[in-house]
N, C-alpha and C positions, 0 to 999 in steps of 0.2 A: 521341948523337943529338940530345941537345939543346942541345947547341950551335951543331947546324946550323941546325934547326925554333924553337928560341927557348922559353920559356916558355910554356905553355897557357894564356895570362890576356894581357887587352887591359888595358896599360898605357897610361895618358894622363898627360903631362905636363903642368901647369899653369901657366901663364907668370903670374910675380908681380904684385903689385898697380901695382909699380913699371914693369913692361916692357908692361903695360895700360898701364897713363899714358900713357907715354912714345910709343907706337905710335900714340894716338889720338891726342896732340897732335901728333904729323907728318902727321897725314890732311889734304889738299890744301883741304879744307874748311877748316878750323880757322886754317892759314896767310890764306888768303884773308879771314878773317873778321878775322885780327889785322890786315893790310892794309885794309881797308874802317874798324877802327878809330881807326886812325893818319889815314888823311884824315878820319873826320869828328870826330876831338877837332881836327887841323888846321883846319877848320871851323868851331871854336867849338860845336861839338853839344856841349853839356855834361851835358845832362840825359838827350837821346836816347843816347847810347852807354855811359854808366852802368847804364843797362836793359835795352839788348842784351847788355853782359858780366853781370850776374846772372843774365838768364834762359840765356844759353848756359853760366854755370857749373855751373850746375844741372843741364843737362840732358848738360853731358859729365861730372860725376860719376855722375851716374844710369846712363848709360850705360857709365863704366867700372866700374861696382856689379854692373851685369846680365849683362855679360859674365865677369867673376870669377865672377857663383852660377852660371853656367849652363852653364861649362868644371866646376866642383865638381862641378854636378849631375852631368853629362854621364861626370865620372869613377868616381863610386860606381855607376852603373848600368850602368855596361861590366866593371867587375869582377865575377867572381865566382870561388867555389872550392870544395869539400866536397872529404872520405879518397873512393876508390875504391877498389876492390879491382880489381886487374889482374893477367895471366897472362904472366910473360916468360917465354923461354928463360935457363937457366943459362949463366952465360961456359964454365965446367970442363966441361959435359957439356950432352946433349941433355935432362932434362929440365924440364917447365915448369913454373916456381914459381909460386903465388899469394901476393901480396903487398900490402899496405894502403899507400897512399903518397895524396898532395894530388894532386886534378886540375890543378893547377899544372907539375906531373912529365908529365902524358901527352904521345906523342908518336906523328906517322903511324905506324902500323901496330901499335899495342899492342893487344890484345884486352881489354877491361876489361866489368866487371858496373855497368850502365845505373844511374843510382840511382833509390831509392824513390819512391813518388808524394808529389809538392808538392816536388821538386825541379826543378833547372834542368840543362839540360845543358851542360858545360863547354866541348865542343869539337860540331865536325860528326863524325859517326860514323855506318857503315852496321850498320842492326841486326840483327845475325844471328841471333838467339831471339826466340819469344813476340811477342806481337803487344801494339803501345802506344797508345793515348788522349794525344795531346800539346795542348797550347795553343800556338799561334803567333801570339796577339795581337800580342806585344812586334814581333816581327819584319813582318809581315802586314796587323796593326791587323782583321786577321780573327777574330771569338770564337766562332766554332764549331768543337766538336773536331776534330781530324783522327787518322785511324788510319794504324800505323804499320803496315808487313806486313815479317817477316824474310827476308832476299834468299834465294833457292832457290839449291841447287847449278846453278852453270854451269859449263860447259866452257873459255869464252873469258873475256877479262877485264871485269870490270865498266866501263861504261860511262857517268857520270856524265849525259851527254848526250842519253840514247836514253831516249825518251817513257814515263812511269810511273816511271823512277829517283827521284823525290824521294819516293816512298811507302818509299820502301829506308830512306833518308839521315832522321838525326835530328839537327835543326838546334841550333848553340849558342845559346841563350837561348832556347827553347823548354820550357815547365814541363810535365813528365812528370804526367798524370792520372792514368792507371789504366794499370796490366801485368796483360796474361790471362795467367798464366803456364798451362803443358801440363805439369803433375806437379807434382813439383817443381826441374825445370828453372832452371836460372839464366838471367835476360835480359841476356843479353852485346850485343856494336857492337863495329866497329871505328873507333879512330880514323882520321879522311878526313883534317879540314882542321883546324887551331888558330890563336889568337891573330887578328892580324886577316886570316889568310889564311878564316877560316869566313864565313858569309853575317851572323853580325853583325857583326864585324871588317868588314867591306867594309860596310854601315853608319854603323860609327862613322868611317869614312875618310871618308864622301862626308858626313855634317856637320861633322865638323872641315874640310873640304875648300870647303864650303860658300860662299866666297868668289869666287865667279869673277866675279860683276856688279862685287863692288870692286877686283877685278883691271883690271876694264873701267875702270870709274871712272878708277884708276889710272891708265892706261895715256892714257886721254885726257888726264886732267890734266901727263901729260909733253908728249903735245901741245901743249897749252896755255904750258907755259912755253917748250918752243922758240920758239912764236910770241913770246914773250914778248921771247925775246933778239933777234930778229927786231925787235922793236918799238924797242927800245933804242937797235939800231944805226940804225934810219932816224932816232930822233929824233935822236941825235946830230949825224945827217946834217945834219938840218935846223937845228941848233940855229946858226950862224950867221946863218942868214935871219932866224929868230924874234928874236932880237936886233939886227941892224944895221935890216933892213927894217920888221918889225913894232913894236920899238921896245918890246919887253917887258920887264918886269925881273924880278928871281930868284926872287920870290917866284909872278908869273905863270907862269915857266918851269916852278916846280914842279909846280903844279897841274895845267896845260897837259899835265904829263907823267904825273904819278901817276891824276886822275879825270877826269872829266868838265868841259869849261874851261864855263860858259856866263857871261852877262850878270851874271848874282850873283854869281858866284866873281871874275869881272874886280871887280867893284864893293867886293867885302869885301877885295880884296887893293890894289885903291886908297888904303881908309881905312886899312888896316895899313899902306902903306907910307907 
């Protein structure tokens, strides 16, 4: 089974400090800004564009710093694990053993015993004993208890969807308070949903996932360069006019084609030539 269902635990993988780098120096940004520095050291900016690469060095370390702490962060608080005791069927015969195994092992449909209060829960499970006291801060950012109620015999199948089910359903990362327990009853769940198929798993998807404005970004910035090729080929087009007619030389051409041509750019590329 759990080779189909996966591990009971939200793994995240870390992308090195190296493939950080490397990722943000190709952001459409950072190209563009080496381009604006190449015309204005051609320029003669000697003083101004020393001080734009400092302060931008700075601030794309910093920024490939915070995104390393905050994939780390991101990966110790998505894990979690504690032993459970759980109820399987034997392979050899019908009956049901209990057994101590890592909530790492749990998988849909196992019956296992809730754990103690100031624990976490590992996976999504419907609680079938005893009534619980849970915290759903972490998930909710709501801090007042919530009580759990164990699902009643029904006839049909349970219904994940039909109004009051989430009073059944004991969410993964959700810190168990207080068990009323009725005797000495054990407070059993069934596993529902694991890994990132639970409501924190789907969670940590959509922060990891987080990126769709720079998807947009992205996506414009391609834009941007078709236009770009676009631009190349008209200049080309034009580049004999600008020469026989206008009467420019190499070093006007360049200009004329990389930034902005104005009066002062004609005038510095005069005394250079």
């Amino acid at each position: 089974m759990q080779k189909i269902f996966g591990k009971c635990d939200i793994e995240i993988e870390i992308d090195s400090w190296g493939k950080i780098l490397i990722d943000e120096l190709l952001d459409p940004y950072y190209l563009f800004l080496l381009y604006s520095l190449i015309i204005w050291f051609c320029l003669r900016s000697y003083i101004y564009s020393p001080i734009i690469i400092g302060l931008e060095a700075i601030c794309f370390f910093l920024s490939v710093r915070e995104q390393y702490i905050n994939l780390k962060k991101l990966k110790e608080l998505s894990r979690y694990s504690l032993p459970v005791n759980v109820y399987r069927r034997k392979e050899d015969d019908d009956t049901i053993e209990k057994s101590l195994i890592n909530s790492t092992e749990l998988v849909p449909g196992d019956v296992f015993e809730i754990p103690e209060n100031n624990s976490e829960m590992p996976c999504d499970a419907i609680l079938i004993s005893n009534d619980i006291i849970v915290d759903n801060s972490k998930l909710t950012g709501d801090f007042h208890p919530v009580i759990k109620e164990p699902l009643e015999p029904i006839e049909e199948l349970f219904n994940t969807n039909r109004q009051g089910s989430e009073n059944n359903i004991l969410f993964s990362g959700t810190k168990i308070l207080y068990i009323r327990k009725k005797g000495n009853s054990k407070t059993k769940g069934i596993v529902f949903r694991t890994g990132f198929y639970t409501v924190k798993g789907d969670l940590m998807s959509g922060v990891l996932n987080s990126d769709e404005e720079d998807e947009n970004f992205k996506n414009d910035s391609i834009k941007y360069i078709i236009m770009c090729i676009f631009t190349v080929v008209s200049y080309l087009i034009t580049l004999k006019f600008l020469i026989v007619d206008c009467d420019y030389n190499t070093h006007d051409l360049i200009f004329f084609f990389l930034g902005p041509y104005n009066k002062w750019s004609k005038s510095l590329s005069s005394d250079l030539s």
